[in-house]
C-alpha positions in Angstrom: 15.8 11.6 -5.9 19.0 9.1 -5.9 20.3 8.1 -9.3 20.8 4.5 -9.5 22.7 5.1 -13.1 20.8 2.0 -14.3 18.9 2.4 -17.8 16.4 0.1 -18.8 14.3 0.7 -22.3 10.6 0.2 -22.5 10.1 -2.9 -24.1 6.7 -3.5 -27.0 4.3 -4.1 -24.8 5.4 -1.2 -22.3 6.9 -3.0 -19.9 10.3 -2.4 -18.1 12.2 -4.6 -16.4 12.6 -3.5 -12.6 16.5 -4.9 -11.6 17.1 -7.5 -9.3 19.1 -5.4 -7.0 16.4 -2.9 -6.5 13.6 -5.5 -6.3 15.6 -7.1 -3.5 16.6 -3.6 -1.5 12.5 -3.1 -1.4 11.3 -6.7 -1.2 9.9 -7.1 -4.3 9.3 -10.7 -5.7 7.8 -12.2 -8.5 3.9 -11.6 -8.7 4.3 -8.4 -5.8 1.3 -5.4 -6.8 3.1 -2.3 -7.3 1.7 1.1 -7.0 2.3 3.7 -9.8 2.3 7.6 -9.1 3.0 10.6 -10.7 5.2 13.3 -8.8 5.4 16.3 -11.0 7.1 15.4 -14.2 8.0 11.6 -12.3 6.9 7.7 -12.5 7.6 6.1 -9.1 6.9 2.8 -8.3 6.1 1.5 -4.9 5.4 -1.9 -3.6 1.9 -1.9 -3.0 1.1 -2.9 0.8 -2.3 -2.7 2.1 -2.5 0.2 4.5 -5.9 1.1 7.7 -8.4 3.2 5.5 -8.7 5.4 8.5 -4.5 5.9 10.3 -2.8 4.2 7.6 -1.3 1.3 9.7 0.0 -1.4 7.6 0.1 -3.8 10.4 -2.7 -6.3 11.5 -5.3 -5.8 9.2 -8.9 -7.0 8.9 -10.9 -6.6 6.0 -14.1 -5.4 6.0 -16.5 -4.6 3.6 -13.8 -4.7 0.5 -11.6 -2.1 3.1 -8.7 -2.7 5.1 -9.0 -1.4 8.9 -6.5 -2.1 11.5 -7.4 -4.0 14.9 -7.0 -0.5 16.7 -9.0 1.1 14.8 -11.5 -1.5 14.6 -11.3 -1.7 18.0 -12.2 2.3 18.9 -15.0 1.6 15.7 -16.5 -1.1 18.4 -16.4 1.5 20.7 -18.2 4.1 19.7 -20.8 1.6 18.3 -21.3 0.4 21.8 -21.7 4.0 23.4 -24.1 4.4 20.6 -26.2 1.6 21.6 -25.9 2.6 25.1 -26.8 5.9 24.4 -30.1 4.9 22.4 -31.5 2.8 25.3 
């Protein structure tokens, strides 16, 4: 892990303040989800960006059913729904 040599104290309500600098390097603006994980003894924060339940693409998503799936994959999904048909004929 980089040290960024910025400290920032958790404030009443538990919040910390994220700098502007850092916000901007990763594209972060006001309202952005963030993702929180633990890595051994570690917080890390991640901008949150909806990712293909099934290759993890991030790019051209349709929802459905509540889940994010990505055209190619929908696309094979189609697919094999079609051989399926043709196979039940």
């Amino acid at each position: 892990m980089k040290s960024t040599g910025i400290v920032r104290r958790v404030d009443e309500l538990g919040r910390v303040v994220v700098p502007k600098e850092i916000r901007n390097q990763f594209n972060i603006s006001e309202r952005d989800p963030i993702e929180i994980f633990i890595d051994g003894n570690a917080i890390v924060l991640r901008k949150f960006e909806p990712n293909c339940i099934f290759c993890g693409s991030s790019k051209r998503l349709i929802t459905y059913n509540d889940k994010q799936v990505c055209d190619k994959c929908f696309n094979k999904l189609a697919e094999l729904r079609k051989s399926d048909l043709d196979l039940e004929q």
